[in-house]
C-alpha positions as a Markdown table, in Angstrom:
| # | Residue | x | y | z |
|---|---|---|---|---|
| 1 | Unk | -12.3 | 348.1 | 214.1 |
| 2 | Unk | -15.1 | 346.7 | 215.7 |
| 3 | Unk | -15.6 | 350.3 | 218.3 |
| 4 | Unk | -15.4 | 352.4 | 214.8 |
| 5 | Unk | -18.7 | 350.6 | 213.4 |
| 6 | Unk | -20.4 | 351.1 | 216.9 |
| 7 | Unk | -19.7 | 354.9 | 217.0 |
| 8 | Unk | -21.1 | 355.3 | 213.3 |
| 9 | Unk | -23.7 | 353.0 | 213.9 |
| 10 | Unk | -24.9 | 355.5 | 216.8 |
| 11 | Unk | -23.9 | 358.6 | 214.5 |
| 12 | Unk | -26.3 | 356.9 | 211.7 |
| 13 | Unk | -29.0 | 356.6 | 214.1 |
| 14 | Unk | -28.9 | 360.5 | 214.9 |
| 15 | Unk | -28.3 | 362.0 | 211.9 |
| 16 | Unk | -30.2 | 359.7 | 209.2 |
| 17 | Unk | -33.6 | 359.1 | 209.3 |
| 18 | Unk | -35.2 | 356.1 | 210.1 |
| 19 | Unk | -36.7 | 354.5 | 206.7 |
| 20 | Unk | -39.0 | 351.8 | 208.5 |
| 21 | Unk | -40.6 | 354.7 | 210.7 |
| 22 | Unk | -41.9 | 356.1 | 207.8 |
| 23 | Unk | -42.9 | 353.4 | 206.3 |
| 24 | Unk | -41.0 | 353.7 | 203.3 |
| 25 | Unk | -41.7 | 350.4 | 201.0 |
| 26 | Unk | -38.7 | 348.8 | 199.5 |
| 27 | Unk | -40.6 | 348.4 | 196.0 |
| 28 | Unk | -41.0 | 352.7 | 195.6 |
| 29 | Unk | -37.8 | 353.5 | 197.0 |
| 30 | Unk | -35.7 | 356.0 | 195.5 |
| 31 | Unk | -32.0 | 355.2 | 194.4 |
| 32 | Unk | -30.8 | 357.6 | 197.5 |
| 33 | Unk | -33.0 | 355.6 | 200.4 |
| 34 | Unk | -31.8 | 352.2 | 198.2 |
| 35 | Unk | -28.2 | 353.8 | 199.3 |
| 36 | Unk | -28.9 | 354.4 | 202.9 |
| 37 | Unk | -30.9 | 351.1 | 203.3 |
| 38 | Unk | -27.5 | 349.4 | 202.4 |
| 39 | Unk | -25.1 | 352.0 | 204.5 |
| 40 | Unk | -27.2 | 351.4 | 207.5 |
| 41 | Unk | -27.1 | 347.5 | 207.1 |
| 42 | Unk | -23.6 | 347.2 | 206.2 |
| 43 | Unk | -22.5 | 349.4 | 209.5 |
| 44 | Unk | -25.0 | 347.9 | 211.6 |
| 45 | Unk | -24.0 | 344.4 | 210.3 |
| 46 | Unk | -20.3 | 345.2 | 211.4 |
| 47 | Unk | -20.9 | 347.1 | 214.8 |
| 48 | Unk | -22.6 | 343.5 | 215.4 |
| 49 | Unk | -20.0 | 340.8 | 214.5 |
């Protein structure tokens, strides 16, 4: 399960843009980057354990 979250943790990181590169603050944020804030945490945060 563990190899799954690893292979869309490096899909995430090729298709989705990157949030902290522009500088988006988590206070303005739309409901959509609110979405793939949590999507790339919760994958990341199982790739990891």
């Amino acid at each position: 399960m563990k190899n799954i979250f690893k292979v869309l943790a490096k899909i995430n990181k090729v298709l989705l843009p990157s949030l902290t590169k522009n500088r988006v603050d988590p206070i303005k944020a739309t409901k959509f980057q609110f979405l793939l804030l949590g999507w790339r945490y919760y994958v990341t945060k199982n790739s990891l354990d």
